[in-house]
Each structure stands twice: as C-alpha cells, then as structure tokens.
C-alpha positions in Angstrom: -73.7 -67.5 -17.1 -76.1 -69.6 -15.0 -79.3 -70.4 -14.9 -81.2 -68.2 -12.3 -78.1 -65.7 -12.8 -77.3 -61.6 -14.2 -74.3 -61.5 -15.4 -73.5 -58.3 -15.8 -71.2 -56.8 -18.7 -69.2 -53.8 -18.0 -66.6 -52.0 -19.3 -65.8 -48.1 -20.6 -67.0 -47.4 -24.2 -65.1 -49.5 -27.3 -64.6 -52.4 -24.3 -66.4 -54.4 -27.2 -68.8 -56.0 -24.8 -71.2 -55.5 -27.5 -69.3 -57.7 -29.8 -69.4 -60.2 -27.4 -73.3 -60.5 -27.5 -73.0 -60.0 -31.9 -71.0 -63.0 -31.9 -73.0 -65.2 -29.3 -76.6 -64.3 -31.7 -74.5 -65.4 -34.7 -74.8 -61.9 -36.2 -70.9 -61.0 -35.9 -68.3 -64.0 -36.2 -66.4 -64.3 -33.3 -62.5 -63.6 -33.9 -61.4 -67.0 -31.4 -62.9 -68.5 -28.6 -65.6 -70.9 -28.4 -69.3 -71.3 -27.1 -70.2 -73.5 -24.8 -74.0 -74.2 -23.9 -75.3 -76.5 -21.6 -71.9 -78.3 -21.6 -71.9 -79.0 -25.5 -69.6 -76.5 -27.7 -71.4 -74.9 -30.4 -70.7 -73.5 -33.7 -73.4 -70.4 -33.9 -73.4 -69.0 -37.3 -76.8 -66.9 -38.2 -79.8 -65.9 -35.3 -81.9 -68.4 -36.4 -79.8 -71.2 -34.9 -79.3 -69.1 -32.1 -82.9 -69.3 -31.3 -83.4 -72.4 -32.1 -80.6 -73.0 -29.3 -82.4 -71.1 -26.8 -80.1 -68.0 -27.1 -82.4 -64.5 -27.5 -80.8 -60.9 -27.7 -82.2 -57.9 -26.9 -80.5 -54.9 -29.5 -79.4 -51.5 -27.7 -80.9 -49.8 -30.9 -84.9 -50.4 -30.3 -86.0 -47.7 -32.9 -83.1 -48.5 -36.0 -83.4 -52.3 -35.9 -85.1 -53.5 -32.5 -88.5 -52.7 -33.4 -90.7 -52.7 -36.4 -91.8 -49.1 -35.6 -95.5 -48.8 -38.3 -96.4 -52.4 -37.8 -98.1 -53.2 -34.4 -97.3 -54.8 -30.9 -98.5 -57.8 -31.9 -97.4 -58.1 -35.1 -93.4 -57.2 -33.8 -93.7 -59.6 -30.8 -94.8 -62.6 -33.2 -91.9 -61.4 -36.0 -88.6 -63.7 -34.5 -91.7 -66.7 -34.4 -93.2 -66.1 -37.2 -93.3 -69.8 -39.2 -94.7 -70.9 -35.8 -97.7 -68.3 -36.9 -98.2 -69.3 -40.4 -100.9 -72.0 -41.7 -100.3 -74.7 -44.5 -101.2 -72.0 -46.8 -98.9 -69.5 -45.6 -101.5 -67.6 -44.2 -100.6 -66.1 -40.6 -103.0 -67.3 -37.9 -104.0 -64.0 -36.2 -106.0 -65.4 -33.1 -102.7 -67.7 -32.4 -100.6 -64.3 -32.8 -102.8 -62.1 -31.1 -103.0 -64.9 -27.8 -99.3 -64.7 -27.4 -99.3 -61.1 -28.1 -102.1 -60.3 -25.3 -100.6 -62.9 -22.5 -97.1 -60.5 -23.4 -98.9 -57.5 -23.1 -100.9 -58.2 -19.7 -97.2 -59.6 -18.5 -95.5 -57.2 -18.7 -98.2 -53.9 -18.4 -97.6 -52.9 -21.9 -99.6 -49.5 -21.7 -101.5 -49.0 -25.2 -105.5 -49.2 -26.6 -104.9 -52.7 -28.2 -102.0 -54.8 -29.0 -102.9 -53.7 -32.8 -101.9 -50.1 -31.7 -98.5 -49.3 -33.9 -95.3 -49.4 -31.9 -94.7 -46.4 -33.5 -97.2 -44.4 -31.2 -96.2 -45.9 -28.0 -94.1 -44.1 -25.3 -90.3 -45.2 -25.0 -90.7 -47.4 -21.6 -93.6 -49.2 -23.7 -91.6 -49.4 -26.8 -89.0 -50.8 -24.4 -91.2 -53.7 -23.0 -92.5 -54.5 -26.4 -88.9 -55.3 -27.9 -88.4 -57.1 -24.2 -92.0 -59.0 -25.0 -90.7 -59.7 -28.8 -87.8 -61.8 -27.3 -89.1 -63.5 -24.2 -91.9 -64.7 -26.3 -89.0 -66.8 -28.2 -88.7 -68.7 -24.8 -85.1 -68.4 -24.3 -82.3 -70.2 -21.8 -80.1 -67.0 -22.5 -81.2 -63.6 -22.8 -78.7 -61.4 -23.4 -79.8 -57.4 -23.2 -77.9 -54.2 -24.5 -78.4 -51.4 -22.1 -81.9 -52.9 -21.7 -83.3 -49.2 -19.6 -81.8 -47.0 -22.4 -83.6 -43.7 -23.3 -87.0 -44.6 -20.4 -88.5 -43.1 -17.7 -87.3 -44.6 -14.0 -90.7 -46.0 -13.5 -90.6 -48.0 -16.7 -86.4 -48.8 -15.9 -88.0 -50.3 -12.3 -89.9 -52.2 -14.4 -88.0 -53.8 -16.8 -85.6 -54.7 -14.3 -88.4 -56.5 -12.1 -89.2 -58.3 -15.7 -85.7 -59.4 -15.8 -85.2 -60.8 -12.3 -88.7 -62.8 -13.0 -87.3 -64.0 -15.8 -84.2 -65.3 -13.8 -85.7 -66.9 -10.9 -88.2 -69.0 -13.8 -84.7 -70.8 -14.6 -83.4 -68.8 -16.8 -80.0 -66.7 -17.4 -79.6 -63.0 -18.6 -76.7 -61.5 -19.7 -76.9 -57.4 -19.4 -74.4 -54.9 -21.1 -74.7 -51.6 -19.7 -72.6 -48.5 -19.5 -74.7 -47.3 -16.3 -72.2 -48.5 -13.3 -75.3 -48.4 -10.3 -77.2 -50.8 -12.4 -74.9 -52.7 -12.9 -74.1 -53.0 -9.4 -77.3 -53.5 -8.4 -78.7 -56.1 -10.8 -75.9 -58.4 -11.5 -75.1 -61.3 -9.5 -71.5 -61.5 -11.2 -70.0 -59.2 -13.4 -67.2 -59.5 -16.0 -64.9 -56.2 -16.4 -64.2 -55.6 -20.0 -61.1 -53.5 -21.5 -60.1 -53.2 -25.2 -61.9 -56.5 -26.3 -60.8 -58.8 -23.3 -62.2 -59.8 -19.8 -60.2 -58.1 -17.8 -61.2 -59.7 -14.6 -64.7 -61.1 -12.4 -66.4 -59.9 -9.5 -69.1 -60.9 -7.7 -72.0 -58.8 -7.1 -71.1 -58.5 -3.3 -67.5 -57.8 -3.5 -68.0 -55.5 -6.2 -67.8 -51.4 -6.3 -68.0 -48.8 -8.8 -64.3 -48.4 -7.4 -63.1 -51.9 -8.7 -65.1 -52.0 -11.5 -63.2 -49.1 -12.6 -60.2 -50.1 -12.3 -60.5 -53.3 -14.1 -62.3 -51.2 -17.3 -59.5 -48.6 -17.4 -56.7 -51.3 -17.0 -54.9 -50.1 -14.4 
C-alpha cells in the first residue's frame, strides 16, 4: 500500500483477509511471509511496536473489544496513547487528554453533550467515529480498517468514508477489509482479491467490477 492510497481487501467470508490485518498489528503471528515498511523488513510481534512503527488498526468488533463502552470519548480516544498522557507521578494529565480528545471530536463531528459523555450512550455512527478518532489520534502511516461502515446509518457511512479519503490525501495509506462489494469499488484505489488465505489476484480501482472481483474471490 501507498501513501495517499485505499487498498481495498476483498474476498467471500473465511478469505482470511482479517488475518492478514491480525498479523500486520502483531496481534496474530503471521504463518510466512514478511513485512516490509518503508523499504525496511520488519519483525512485528505485539501492537505496541506496531504503533510505535506507525501501523494503527481499526477492529470490525467496535462494542466486544474496539471500544471501552462505560468509560468516555475522551477517555477511549487517549487509551492506545496513554503513557503519552501520564505525569511523573503517574497521574493522567486531563487538560492534555481532553485537547486531543476535543480537536478529535470537532474533526470528525462526533455528535454528543461533551467528550466526557460515555461511549456507551452514543448512537452507532458516533460510536463508529470515536473508535476511528481512538486510532487516528495515534498518528499513523498505515491504517488498516475492518469493515470500517459496519452496523451505521448511510449518513454516518458518507462520513467515515470522507474521514478516510482526508486521511489519505494528508500522506497517509489505509488498508480497508470489507465484505460490501460497492464500497469497495468505490473507495479503493487498488484492490487485492482474497480466496482461502491467498491473494488471489490485483485490480485496479478503474478496471475493476463486482464481476471480476467475483471471480477472483470464488476461484474460478
């Protein structure tokens, strides 16, 4: 993936593109292969050197283990950053945490009374742009999001994807797995065809149908 790029993961159900994404965050080991980033191979064994690599990833599962659901926007934005929060004494520096948190918010029209409101109480499309806020707060060259417009409204899906492109053309690269073929299609500049665990072939985003795709997930 490129910088200023989508690259779009598809691929029919057990494809594994998830897998892919486990292995580049260092949650899941990777079975062979390698990563390469910014021309230097790299060894990735646990999230926290994925960060620290500039490598952020965006869970499918916003309610199990995306969000902190009774603790507040603020508090889950600052949660991957949170040393960079914390005073000599351990002590977390709220007007620090709650700048960050309010810049996120304004950015990206998080729709609540206060950025102390619990996540919890938020609608889905705001829940949405709070785990999206939680991870471009990290500041990442790679953001890689699982069905990132899963379980919102279209207006808060237009949205997110807007969030995504300004992300893109600030220099940076996303990597999106999705199991919805039209956005796909229309938000990936490229777009690697997955089928039982492999890349089954490329496309790029103006050659590409719902037609080829297809063919390339179901092998034929």
């Amino acid at each position: 993936v490129y910088r200023g790029e989508v690259l779009g993961f598809a691929g029919l159900i057990g494809a594994r593109r998830t897998d892919v994404a486990l292995a580049l965050f260092g949650i899941e080991p990777a079975d062979s292969g390698e990563i390469v980033l910014a021309g230097e191979t790299e060894m990735i064994r646990s999230p926290e050197q994925a960060l620290r690599l500039g490598i952020a990833y965006l869970t499918e599962d916003r309610r199990g283990i995306g969000l902190t659901m009774p603790m507040s926007i603020a508090s889950n934005i600052s949660l991957p950053m949170l040393r960079k929060y914390l005073s000599r004494f351990g002590l977390i520096k709220t007007r620090d945490e709650d700048a960050v948190a309010d810049h996120y918010r304004k950015r990206l029209s998080i729709r609540a009374p206060s950025i102390h409101h619990a996540v919890a109480m938020l609608s889905g499309g705001n829940q949405q742009k709070v785990l999206l806020a939680k991870w471009l707060a990290t500041r990442p060259r790679v953001l890689i999001v699982d069905k990132p417009t899963r379980g919102v409204d279209v207006g808060s899906k237009s949205e997110i994807h807007h969030l995504l492109r300004r992300f893109t053309e600030g220099g940076g690269a996303v990597i999106m797995i999705s199991s919805e073929l039209p956005e796909i299609l229309g938000m990936s500049d490229r777009i690697a065809v997955f089928h039982e665990g492999r890349v089954a072939g490329e496309l790029s985003g103006d050659e590409a149908t719902e037609e080829k795709v297809m063919r390339l997930a179901t092998g034929a």
